[in-house]
C-alpha positions in Angstrom: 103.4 -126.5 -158.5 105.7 -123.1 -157.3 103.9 -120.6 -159.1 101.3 -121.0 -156.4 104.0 -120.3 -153.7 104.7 -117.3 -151.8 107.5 -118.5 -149.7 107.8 -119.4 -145.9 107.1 -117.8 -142.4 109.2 -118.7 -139.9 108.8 -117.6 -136.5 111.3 -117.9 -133.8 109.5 -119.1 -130.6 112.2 -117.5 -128.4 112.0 -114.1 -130.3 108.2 -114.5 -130.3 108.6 -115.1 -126.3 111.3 -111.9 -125.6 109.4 -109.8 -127.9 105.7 -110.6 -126.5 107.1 -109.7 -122.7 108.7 -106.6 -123.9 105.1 -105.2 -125.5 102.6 -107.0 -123.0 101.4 -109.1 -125.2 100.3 -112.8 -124.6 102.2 -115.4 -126.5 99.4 -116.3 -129.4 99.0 -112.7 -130.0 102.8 -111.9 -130.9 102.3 -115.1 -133.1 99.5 -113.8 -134.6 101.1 -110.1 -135.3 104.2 -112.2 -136.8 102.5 -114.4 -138.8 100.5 -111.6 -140.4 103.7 -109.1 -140.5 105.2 -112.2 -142.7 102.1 -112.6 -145.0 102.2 -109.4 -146.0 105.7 -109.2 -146.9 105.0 -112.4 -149.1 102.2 -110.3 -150.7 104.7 -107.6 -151.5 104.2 -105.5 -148.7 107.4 -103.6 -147.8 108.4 -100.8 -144.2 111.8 -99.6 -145.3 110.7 -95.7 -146.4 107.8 -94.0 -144.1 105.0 -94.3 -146.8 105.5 -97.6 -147.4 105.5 -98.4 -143.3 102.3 -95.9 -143.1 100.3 -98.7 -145.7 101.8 -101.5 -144.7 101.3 -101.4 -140.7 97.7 -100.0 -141.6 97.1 -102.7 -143.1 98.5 -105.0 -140.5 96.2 -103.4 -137.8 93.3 -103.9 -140.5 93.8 -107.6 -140.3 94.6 -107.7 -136.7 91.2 -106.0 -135.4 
């Protein structure tokens, strides 16, 4: 049944890895910030123009506390 799918999340290990070293996080929370960056792009959430980023990382940091 599609019209109960999103779409995928793919996360690249290796880019998970690099990126988690470069900001001092641990590996499960750079997942954790991908996985929820990706969810709300499924759910229409968008960072191209300032007020969009503004919502959408507010959001992000809602789900991550």
């Amino acid at each position: 049944d599609d019209e109960n799918l999103l779409g995928d999340i793919v996360i690249s290990v290796e880019t998970a890895r690099r990126q988690a070293e470069a900001r001092g996080f641990t590996m499960d929370e750079e997942i954790e910030i991908l996985l929820v960056h990706g969810l709300l792009h499924l759910l229409g959430y968008d960072h191209s123009e300032p007020d969009q980023a503004e919502e959408m990382f507010a959001r992000q940091a809602e789900l991550l506390a």
